[in-house]
C-alpha positions as CSV (number, residue, x, y, z in Angstrom):
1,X,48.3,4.7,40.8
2,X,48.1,1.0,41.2
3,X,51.5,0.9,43.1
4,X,51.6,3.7,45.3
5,X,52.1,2.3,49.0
6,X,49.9,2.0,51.2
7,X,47.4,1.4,48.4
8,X,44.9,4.2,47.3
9,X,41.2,4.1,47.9
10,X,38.6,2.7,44.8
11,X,37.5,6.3,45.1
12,X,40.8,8.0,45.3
13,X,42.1,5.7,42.5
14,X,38.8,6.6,40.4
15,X,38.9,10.3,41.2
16,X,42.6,10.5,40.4
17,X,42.4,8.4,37.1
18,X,39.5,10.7,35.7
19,X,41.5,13.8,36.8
20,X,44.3,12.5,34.7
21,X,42.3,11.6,31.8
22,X,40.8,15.1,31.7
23,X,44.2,16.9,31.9
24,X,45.2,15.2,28.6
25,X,45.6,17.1,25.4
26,X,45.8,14.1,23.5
27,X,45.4,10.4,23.1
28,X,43.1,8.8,25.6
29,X,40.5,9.5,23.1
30,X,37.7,7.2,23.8
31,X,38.4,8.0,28.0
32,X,38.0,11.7,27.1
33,X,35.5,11.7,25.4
34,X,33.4,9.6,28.2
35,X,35.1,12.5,30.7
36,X,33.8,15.2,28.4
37,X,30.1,14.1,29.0
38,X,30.3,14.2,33.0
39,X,28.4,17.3,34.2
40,X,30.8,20.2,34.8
41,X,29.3,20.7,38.7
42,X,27.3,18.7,41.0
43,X,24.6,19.6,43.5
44,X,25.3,16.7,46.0
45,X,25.8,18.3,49.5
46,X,29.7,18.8,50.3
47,X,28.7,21.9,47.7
48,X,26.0,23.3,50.4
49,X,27.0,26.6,51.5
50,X,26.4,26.6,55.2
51,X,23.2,28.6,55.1
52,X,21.8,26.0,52.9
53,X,23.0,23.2,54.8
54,X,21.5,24.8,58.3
55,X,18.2,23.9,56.9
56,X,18.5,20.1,57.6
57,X,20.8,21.0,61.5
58,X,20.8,18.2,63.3
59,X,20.0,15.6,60.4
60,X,22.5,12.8,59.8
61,X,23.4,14.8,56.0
62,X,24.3,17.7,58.0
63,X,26.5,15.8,60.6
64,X,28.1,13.5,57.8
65,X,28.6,16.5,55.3
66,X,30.7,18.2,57.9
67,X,32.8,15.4,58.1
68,X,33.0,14.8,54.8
69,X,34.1,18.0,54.1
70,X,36.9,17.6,56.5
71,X,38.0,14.5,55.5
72,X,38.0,15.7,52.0
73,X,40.4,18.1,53.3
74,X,42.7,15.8,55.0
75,X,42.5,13.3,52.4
76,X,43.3,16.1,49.7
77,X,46.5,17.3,51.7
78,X,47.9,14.2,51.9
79,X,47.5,13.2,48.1
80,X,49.3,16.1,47.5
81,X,52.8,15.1,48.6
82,X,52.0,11.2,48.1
83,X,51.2,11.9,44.1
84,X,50.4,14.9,42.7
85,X,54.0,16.9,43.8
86,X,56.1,14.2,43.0
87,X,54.5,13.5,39.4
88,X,53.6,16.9,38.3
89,X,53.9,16.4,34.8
90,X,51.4,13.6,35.2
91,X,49.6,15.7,37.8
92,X,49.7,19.3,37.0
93,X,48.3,21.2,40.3
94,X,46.3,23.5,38.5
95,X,44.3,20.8,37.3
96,X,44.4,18.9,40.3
97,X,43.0,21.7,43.0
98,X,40.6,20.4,45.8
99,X,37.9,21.9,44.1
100,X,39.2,19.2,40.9
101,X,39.3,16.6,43.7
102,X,35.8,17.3,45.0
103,X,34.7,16.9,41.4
104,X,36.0,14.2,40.7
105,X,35.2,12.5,43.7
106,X,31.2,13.3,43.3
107,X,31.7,11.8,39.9
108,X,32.3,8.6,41.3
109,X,29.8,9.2,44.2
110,X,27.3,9.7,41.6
111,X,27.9,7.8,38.5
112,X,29.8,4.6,40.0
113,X,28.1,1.2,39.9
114,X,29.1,-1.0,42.0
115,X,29.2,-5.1,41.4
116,X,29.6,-8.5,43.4
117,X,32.1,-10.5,41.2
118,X,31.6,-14.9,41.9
119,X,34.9,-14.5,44.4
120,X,33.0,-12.6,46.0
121,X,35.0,-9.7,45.8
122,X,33.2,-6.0,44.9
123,X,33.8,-3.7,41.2
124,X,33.1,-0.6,41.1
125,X,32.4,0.6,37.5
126,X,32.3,3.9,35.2
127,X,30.6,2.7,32.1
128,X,29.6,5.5,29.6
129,X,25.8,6.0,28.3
130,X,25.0,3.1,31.5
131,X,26.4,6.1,34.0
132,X,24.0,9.2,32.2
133,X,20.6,7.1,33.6
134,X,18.3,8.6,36.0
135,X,16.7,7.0,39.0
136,X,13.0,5.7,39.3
137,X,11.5,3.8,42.3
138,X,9.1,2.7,39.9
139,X,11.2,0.6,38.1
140,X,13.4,-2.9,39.2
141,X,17.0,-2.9,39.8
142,X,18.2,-3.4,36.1
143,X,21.8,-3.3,35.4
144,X,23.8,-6.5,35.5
145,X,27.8,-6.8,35.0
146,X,29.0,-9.9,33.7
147,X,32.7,-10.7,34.9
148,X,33.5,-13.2,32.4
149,X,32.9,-11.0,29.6
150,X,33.4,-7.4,31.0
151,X,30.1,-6.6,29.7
152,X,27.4,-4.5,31.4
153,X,23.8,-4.7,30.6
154,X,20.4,-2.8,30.9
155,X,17.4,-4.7,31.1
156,X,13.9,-2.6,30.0
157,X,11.8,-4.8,31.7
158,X,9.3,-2.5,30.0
159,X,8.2,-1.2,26.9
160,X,10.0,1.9,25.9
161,X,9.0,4.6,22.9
162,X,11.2,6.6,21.0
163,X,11.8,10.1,22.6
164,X,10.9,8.1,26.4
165,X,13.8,8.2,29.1
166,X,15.0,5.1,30.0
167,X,15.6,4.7,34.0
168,X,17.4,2.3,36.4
169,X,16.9,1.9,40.1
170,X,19.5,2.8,42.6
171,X,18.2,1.1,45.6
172,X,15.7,1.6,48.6
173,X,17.3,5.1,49.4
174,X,16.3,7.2,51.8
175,X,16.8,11.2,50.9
176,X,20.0,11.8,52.9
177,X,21.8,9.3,51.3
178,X,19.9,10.4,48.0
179,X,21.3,14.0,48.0
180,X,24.7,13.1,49.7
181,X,25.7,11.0,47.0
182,X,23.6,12.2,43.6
183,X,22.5,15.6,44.5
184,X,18.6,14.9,44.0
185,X,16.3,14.3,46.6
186,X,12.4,12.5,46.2
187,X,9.5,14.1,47.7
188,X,7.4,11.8,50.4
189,X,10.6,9.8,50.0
190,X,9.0,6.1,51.2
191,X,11.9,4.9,52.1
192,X,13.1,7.9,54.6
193,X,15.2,6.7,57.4
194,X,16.8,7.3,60.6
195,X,20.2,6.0,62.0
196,X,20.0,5.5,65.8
197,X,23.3,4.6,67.3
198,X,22.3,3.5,70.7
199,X,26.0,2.4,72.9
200,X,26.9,2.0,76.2
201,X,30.5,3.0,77.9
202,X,32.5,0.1,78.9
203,X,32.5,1.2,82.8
204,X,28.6,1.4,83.2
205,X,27.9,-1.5,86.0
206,X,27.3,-5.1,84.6
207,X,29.1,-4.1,81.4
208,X,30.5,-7.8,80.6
209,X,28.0,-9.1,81.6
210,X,25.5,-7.3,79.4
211,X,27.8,-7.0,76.4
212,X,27.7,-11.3,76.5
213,X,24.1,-10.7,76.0
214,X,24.4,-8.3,73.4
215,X,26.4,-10.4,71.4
216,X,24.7,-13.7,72.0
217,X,21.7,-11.4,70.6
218,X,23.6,-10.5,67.3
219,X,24.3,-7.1,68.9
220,X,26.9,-5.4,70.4
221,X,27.5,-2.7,73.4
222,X,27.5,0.2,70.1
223,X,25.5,-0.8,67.3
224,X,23.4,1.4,64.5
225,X,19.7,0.7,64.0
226,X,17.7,2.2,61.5
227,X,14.2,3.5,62.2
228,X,11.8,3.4,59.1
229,X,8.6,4.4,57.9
230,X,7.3,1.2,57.8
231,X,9.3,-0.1,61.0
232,X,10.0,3.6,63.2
233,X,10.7,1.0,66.5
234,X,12.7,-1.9,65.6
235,X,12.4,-5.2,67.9
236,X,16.2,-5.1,68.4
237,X,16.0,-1.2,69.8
238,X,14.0,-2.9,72.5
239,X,16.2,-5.8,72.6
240,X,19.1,-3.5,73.0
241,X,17.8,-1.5,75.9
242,X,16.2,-4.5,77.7
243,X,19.7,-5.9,78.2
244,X,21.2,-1.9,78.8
245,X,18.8,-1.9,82.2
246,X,19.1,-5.1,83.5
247,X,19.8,-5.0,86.9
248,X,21.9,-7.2,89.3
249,X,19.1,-9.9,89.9
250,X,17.8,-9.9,86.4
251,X,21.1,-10.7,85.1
252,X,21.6,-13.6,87.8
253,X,18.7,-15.6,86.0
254,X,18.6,-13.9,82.6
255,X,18.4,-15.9,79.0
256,X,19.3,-14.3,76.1
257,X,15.9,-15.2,74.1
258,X,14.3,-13.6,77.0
259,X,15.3,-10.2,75.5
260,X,13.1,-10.9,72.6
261,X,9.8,-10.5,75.0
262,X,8.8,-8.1,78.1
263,X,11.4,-9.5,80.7
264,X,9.2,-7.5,83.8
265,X,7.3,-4.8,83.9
266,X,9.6,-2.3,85.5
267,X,12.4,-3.1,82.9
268,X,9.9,-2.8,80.2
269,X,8.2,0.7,81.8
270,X,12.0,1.9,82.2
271,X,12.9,1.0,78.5
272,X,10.3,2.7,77.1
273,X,10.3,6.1,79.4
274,X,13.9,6.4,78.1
275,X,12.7,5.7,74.5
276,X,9.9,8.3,74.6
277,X,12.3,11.2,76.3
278,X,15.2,10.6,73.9
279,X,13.0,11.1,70.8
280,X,11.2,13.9,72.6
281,X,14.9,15.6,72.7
282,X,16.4,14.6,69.5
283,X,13.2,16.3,67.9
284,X,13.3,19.2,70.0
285,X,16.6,19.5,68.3
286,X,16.2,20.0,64.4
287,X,17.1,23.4,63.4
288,X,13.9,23.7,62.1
289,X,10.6,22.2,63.3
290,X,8.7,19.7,60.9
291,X,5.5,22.3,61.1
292,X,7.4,25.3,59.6
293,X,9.6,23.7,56.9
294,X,5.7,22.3,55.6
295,X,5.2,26.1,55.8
296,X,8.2,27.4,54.1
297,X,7.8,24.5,51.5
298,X,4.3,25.3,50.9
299,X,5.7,29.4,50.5
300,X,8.3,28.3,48.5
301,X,10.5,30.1,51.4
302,X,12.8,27.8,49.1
303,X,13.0,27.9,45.5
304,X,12.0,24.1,44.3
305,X,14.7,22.4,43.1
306,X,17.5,24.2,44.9
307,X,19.8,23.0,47.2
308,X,17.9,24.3,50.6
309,X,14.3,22.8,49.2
310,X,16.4,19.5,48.9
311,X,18.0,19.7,52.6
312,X,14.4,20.6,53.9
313,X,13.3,17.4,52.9
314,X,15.8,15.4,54.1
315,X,15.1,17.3,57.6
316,X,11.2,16.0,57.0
317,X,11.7,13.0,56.2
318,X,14.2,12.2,59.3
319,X,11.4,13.8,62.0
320,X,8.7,12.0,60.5
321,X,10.3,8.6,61.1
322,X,11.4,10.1,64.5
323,X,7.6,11.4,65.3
324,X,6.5,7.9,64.2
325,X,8.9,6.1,66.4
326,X,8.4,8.1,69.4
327,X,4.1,7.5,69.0
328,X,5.0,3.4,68.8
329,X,7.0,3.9,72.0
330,X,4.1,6.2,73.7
331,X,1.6,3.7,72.4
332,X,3.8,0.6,74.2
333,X,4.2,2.8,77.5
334,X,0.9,3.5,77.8
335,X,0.0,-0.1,77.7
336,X,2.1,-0.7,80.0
337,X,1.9,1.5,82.1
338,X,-1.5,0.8,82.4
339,X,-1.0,-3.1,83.0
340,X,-2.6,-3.9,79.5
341,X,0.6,-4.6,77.8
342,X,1.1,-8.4,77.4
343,X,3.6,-9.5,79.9
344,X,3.9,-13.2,79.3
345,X,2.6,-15.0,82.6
346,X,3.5,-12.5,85.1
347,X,0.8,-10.9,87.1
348,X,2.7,-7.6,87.7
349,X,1.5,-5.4,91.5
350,X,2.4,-2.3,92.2
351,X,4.8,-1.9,95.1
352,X,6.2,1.2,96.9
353,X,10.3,0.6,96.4
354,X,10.6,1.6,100.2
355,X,8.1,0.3,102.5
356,X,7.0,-2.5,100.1
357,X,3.3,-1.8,100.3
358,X,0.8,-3.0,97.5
359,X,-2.0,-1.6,97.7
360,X,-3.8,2.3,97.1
361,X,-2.6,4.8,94.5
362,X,1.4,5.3,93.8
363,X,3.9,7.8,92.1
364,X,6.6,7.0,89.8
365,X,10.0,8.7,90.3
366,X,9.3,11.5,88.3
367,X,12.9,11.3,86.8
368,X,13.7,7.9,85.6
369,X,9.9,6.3,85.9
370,X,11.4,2.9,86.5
371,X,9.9,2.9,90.7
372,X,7.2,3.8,92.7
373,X,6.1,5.0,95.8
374,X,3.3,5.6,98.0
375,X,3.6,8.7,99.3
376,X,6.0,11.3,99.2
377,X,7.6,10.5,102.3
378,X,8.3,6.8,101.0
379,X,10.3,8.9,98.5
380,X,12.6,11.0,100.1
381,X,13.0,8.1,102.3
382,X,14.0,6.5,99.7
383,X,15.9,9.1,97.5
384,X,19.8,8.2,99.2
385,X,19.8,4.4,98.0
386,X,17.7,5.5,94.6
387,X,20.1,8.0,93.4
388,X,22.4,6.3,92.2
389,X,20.3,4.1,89.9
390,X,18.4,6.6,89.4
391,X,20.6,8.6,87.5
392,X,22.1,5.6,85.3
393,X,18.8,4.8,84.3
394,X,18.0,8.5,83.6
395,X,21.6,9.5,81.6
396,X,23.1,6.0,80.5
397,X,21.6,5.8,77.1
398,X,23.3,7.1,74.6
399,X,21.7,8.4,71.5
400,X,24.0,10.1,69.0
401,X,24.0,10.9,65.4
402,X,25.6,8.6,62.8
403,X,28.5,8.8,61.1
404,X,29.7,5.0,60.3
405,X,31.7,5.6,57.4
406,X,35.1,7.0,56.5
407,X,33.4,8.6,53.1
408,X,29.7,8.2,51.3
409,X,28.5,3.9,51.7
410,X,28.9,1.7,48.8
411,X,26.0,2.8,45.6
């Protein structure tokens, strides 16, 4: 396996190696017996039927499983004539079926534990009795590999009586990455997450320009940010979009720490308008609302435990961190908005964008919110030199679903 060319994936290696051991009659005794023990099926979400999987539409789990499951596909076809048709007395076919592969494959999804040796350089391990434990969030990360020796270690850090089951942590998991790669999902899941991939096409106006900033910001023109419970509207979402609607003679005079503050009011009003509509529409897009999947839970619409109960959770979790993140941007609109938000030592006035007056009651473009006007007339006065901006700072962001990742991250 070690010298096929080009060189196998970790997981493909891993996958492959337990398929083999399996297969074996004989010899391999202490591998088999530590293959014996893995379960014989796995509830992680590539085994959704579609009907259970349509429960969490729109969710990052449902986008990545569907391309899981085709790269599984792909990736399955071309082990085929690579290895398993040219060796098949190593590789007998009937053992090695993409239902095998997928098996396999969530076996190392699931039980793998992954290491930083001193080089540097990443293990992933199999270890039996270390691989059977559970998850708590209640207990510490617990397991430590030792390179030198090749030994791996469980630390208690508690007291533990006989008949008690002994846990281990797997990390600050949200529940989509939870079911995709164990099969189990936690309820009121604290560390529930949402990817937002926020990018910007290379032929938008000012793109260079911009992407300097970007980068000079530890950004770039495509980057993923995740939204949490305890953070829904990360400072470099804003920092990001800032830079995205920077006009012409913003940019002439701009500094990159500038970004990390208001830079004027009518960037700021802008940023946050588009904020507020694009979580408005990715909400309006789960299959199911967050209101009737409470319901259905609280019906038991799906049997606890099972695999849709699990992908309504996920779905929960990912519009509660989206409901959360659109109120923070609402709140920060509102403010400023209103004037009340802090804008450093600018004294902000309204001003109609075509006949430059400042003073009585204006409108905002009721389609990007970013200018104003006095009367109505001012605006389609206005509208033929306003379009054009208008609809950039209307359509330019770009908020899609993730998928960052060839197969399931690192455990």
């Amino acid at each position: 396996l070690r010298s096929v060319q080009p060189p196998l994936t970790v997981e493909d290696t891993l996958a492959t190696y337990i398929l083999f051991v399996r297969s074996r009659k004989s010899g391999y005794n202490g591998l088999r017996s530590h293959v014996t023990a893995f379960p014989t099926s796995y509830s992680s979400s590539i085994f959704f039927t579609e009907n259970e999987l349509e429960v969490c539409a729109r969710t990052s789990l449902y986008t990545i499983t569907k391309q899981l499951k085709r790269q599984i596909e792909e990736d399955y076809a071309g082990l085929v004539p690579r290895i398993f048709g040219q060796y098949q007395d190593l590789f007998p076919l009937d053992e090695f079926t993409i239902e095998d592969y997928k098996w396999a494959l969530s076996t190392v999804w699931s039980r793998g534990m992954d290491f930083v040796l001193p080089d540097g350089n990443s293990i992933r391990l199999l270890a039996p009795f270390a691989d059977m434990l559970n998850h708590s969030s209640e207990v510490k990360q617990c397991h430590v590999y030792d390179a030198s020796s090749g030994n791996l270690s469980v630390l208690a850090r508690k007291d533990y009586k006989a008949g008690d089951q002994v846990f281990i942590n797997y990390g600050p998991l949200p529940n989509d990455r939870l079911l995709r790669l164990y099969g189990f999902v936690l309820s009121s899941n604290p560390n529930d997450s949402y990817d937002l991939v926020l990018s910007t096409h290379p032929t938008a106006p000012f793109w260079e320009q911009k992407q300097k900033l970007w980068i000079s910001a530890g950004l770039d023109s495509t980057c993923t940010i995740s939204l949490t419970l305890t953070d829904p509207l990360p400072k470099n979402v804003l920092r990001y979009l800032r830079i995205q609607r920077l006009d012409e003679s913003d940019l002439s005079v701009m500094q990159v720490d500038a970004t990390d503050g208001i830079i004027n009011e009518s960037n700021e009003v802008e940023v946050l308008q588009v904020l507020v509509d694009s979580f408005c529409g990715l909400l309006e897009n789960f299959g199911t609302q967050l209101e009737v999947l409470e319901e259905q839970l609280a019906a038991s619409v799906h049997p606890p435990g099972g695999n849709a109960w699990a992908a309504a959770h996920v779905s929960l979790g990912e519009q509660r961190v989206l409901r959360l993140a659109r109120k923070r941007a609402e709140d920060l609109l509102a403010a400023a908005a209103s004037g009340r938000g802090r804008m450093g030592n600018l004294s902000p006035v309204a001003r109609c964008a075509n006949c430059d007056k400042v003073s009585g009651p204006f409108m905002l473009c009721g389609r990007c919110k970013a200018v104003t006007y006095c009367t109505r007339t001012c605006q389609v006065a206005h509208y033929k030199e306003h379009k054009v901006v208008c609809r950039r700072v209307s359509l330019s962001i770009h908020l899609c679903r993730p998928y960052t990742l060839k197969r399931a991250p690192p455990l």
